[in-house]
KOLFI-575619 format. One record per residue (C-alpha): x, y, z. Coordinates in Angstrom, 3 decimals. Example, Ala and Ser with C-alpha at 12.3 -4.5 7.8 and 13.67 -1.06 7.14 Angstrom:
% residues 2
<atom><xx>12.300</xx><yy>-4.500</yy><zz>7.800</zz></atom>
<atom><xx>13.670</xx><yy>-1.060</yy><zz>7.140</zz></atom>
% end
This chain:
% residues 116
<atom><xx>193.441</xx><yy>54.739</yy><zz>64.317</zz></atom>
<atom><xx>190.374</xx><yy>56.948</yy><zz>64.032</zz></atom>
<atom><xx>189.632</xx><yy>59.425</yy><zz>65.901</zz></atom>
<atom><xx>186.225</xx><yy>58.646</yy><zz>67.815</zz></atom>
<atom><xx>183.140</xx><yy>61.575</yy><zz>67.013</zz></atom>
<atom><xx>181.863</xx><yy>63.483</yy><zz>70.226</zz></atom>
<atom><xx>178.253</xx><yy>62.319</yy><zz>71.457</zz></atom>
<atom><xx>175.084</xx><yy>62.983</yy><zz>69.726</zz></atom>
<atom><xx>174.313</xx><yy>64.650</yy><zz>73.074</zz></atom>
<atom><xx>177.180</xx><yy>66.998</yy><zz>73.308</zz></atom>
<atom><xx>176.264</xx><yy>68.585</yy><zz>69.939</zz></atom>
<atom><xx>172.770</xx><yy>68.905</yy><zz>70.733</zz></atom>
<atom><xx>173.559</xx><yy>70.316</yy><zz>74.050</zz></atom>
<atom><xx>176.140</xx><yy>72.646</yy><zz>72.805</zz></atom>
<atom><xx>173.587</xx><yy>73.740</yy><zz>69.804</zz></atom>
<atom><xx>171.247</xx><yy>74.592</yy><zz>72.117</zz></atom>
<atom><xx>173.252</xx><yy>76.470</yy><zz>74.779</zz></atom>
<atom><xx>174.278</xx><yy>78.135</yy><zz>71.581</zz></atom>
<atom><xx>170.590</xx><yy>78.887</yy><zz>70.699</zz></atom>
<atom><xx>169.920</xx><yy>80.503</yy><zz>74.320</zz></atom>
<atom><xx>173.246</xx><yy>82.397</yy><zz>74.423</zz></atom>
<atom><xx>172.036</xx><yy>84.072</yy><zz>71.171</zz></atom>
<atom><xx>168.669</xx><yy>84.734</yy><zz>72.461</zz></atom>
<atom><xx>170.257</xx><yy>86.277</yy><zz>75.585</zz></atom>
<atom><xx>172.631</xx><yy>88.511</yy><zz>73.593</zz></atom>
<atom><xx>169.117</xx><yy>89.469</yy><zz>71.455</zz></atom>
<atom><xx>168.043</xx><yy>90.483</yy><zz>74.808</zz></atom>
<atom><xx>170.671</xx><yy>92.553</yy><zz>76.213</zz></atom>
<atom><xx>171.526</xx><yy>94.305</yy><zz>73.051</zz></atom>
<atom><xx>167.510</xx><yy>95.190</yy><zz>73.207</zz></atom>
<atom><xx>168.140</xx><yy>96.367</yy><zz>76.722</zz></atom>
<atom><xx>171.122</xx><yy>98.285</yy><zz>75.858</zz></atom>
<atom><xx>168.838</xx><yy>100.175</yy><zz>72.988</zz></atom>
<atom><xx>165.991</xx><yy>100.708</yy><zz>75.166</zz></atom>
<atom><xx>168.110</xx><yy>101.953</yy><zz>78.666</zz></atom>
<atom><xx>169.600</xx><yy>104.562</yy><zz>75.618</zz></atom>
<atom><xx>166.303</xx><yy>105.614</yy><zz>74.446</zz></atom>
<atom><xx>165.475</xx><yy>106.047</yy><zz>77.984</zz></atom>
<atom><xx>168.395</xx><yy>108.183</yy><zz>78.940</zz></atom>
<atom><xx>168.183</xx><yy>110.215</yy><zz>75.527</zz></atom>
<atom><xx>164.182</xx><yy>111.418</yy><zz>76.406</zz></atom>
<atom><xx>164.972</xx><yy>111.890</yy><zz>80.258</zz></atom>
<atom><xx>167.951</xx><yy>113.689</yy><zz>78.643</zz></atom>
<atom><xx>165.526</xx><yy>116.289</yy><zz>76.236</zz></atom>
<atom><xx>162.764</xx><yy>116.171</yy><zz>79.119</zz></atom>
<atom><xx>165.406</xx><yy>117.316</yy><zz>81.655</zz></atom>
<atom><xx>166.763</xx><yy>120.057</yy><zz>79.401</zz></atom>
<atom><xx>163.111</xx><yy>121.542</yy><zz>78.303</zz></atom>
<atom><xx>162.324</xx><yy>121.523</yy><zz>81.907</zz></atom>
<atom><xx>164.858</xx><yy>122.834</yy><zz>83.224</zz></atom>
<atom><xx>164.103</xx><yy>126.283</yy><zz>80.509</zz></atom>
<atom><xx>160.425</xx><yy>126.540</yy><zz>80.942</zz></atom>
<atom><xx>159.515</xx><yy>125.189</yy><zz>84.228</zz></atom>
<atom><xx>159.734</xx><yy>126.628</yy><zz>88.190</zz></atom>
<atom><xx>161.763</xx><yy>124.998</yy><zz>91.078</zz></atom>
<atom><xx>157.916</xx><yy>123.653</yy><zz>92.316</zz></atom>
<atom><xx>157.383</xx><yy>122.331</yy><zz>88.958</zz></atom>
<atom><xx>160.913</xx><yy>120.495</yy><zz>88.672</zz></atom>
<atom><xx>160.477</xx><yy>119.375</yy><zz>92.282</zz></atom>
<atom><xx>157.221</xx><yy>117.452</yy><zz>91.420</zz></atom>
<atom><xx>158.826</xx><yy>116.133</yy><zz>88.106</zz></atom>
<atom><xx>161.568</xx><yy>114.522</yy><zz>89.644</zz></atom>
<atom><xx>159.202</xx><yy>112.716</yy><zz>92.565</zz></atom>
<atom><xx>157.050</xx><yy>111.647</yy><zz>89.866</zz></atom>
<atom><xx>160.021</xx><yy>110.637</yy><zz>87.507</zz></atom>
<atom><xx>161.568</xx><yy>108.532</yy><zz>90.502</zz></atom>
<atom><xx>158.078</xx><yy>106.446</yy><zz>91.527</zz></atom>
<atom><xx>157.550</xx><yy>106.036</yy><zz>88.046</zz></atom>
<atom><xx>160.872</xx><yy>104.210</yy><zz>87.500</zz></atom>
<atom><xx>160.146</xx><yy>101.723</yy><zz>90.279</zz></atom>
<atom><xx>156.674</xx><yy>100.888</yy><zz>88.615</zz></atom>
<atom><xx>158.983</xx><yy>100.402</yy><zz>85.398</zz></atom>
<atom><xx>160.819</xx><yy>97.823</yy><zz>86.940</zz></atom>
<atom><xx>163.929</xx><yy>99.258</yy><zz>88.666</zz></atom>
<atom><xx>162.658</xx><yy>96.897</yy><zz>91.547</zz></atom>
<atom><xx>162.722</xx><yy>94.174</yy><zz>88.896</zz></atom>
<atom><xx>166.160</xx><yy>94.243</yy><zz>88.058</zz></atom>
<atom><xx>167.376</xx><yy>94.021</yy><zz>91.789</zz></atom>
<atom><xx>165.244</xx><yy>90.857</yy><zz>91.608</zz></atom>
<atom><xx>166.740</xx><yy>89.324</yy><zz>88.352</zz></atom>
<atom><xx>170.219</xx><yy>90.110</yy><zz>89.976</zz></atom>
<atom><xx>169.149</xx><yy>88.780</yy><zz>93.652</zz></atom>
<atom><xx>167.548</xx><yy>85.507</yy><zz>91.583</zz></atom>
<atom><xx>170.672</xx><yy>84.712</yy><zz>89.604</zz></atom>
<atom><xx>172.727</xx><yy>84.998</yy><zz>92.560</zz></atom>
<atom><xx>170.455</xx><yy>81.844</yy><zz>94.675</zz></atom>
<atom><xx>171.245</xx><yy>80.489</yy><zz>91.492</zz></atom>
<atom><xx>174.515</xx><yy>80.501</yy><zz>91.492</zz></atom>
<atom><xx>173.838</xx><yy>79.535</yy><zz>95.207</zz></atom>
<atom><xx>172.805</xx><yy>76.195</yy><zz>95.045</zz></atom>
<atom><xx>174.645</xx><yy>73.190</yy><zz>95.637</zz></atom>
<atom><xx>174.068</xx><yy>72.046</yy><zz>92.094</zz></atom>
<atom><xx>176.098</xx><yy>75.445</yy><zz>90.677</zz></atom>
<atom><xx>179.565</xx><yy>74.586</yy><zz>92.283</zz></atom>
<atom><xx>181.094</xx><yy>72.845</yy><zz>89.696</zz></atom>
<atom><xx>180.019</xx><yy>75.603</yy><zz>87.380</zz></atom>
<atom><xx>181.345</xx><yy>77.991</yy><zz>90.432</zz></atom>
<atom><xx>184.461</xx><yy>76.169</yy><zz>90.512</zz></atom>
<atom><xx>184.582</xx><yy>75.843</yy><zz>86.968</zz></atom>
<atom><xx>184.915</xx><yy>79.503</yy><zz>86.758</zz></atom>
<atom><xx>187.337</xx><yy>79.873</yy><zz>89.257</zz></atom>
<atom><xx>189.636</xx><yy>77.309</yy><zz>87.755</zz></atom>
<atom><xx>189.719</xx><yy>79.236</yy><zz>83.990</zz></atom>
<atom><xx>190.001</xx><yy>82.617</yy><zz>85.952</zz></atom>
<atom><xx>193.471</xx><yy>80.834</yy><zz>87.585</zz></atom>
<atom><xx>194.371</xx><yy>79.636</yy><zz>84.450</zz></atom>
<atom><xx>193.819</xx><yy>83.096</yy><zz>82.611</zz></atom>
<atom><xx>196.244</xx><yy>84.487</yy><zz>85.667</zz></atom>
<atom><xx>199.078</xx><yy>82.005</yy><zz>84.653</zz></atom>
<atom><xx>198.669</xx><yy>82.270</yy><zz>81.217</zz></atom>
<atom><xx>198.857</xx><yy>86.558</yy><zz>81.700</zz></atom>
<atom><xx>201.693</xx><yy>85.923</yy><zz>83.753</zz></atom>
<atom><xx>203.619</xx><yy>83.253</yy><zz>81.637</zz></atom>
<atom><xx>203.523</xx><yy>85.512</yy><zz>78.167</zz></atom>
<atom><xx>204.373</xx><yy>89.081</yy><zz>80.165</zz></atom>
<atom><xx>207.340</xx><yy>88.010</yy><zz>81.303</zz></atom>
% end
């Protein structure tokens, strides 16, 4: 008896979440890059400031530091984060939700079975 092949559908479903899981790992890893960039100039900013300029001068760097930020988008990752959450949310994400819950019980009693 042969074993029967999975759907046509399944592959081209699975080659695609593939394709966007890829593209989202392109995506952090760019984030990653660019929030260490970030941190590495505010880093050599911070450290030349604090050298050459007054307390007036660090006061008004810092209040200009912290708007600028929230024009850059600090605003915009609360959003993605409240966003994905209403995803997550919605009546059609509870078998994924439950999904999740059932590996994370499984990944319990598996930890458990092979510490003992």
């Amino acid at each position: 008896m042969s074993k029967a092949s999975p759907p046509k559908d399944w592959d081209k479903l699975w080659l695609e979440y593939n394709k966007s899981l890829k593209a989202w790992m392109n995506a952090f890893e760019s984030l990653q890059n660019a929030t260490k960039d970030v941190q590495t100039k505010y880093n050599d900013v911070m450290a030349k400031a604090l050298k050459e300029s007054s307390d007036k001068t660090m006061n008004q760097f810092t209040e200009n530091w912290q708007k600028s930020m929230n024009k850059a988008g600090v605003d915009t990752f609360k959003q993605f984060g409240d966003n994905w959450q209403k995803v997550f949310n919605q009546s059609g994400m509870d078998q994924v939700k439950t999904y999740g819950d059932m590996m994370n019980k499984f990944a319990e009693t598996w930890q458990k079975m092979w510490s003992k």
